[in-house]
N, C-alpha and C positions, 0 to 999 in steps of 0.2 A: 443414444447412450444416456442422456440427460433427463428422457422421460422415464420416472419410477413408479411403479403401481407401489401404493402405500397400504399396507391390510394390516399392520400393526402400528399400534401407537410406539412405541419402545422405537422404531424404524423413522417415524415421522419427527422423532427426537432428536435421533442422530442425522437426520436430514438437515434438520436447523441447525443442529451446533454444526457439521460442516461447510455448512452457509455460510455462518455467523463467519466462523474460523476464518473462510478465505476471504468473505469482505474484511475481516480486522487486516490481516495480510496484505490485501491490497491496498489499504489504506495507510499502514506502518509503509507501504515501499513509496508511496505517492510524498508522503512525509518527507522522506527520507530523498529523494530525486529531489527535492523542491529546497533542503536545507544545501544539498548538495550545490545546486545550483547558485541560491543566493552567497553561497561560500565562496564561487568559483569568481560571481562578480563584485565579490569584496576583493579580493586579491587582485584581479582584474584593474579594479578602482585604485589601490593603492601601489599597486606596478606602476600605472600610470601616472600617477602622483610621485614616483619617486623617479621617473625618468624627465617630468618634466621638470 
């Protein structure tokens, strides 16, 4: 499914920008997992902090 025969440029266009697209994609969720995370061990940190 992943291998495309390319016989127009116009085709080889919309190849990249769907490229482009999904690595932005992937990279806004990588973001977003990793702020999620550092959020999770702030709260984490100051739960701790308030029980002890």
């Amino acid at each position: 499914m992943w291998v495309t025969i390319i016989n127009d440029v116009e085709d080889e266009k919309k190849l990249w920008k769907s490229a482009r697209h999904l690595i932005w994609m992937w990279k806004i969720k990588m973001i977003c997992k990793s702020k999620i995370q550092t959020r999770g061990n702030t709260i984490g940190v100051i739960v701790t902090l308030v029980l002890l």
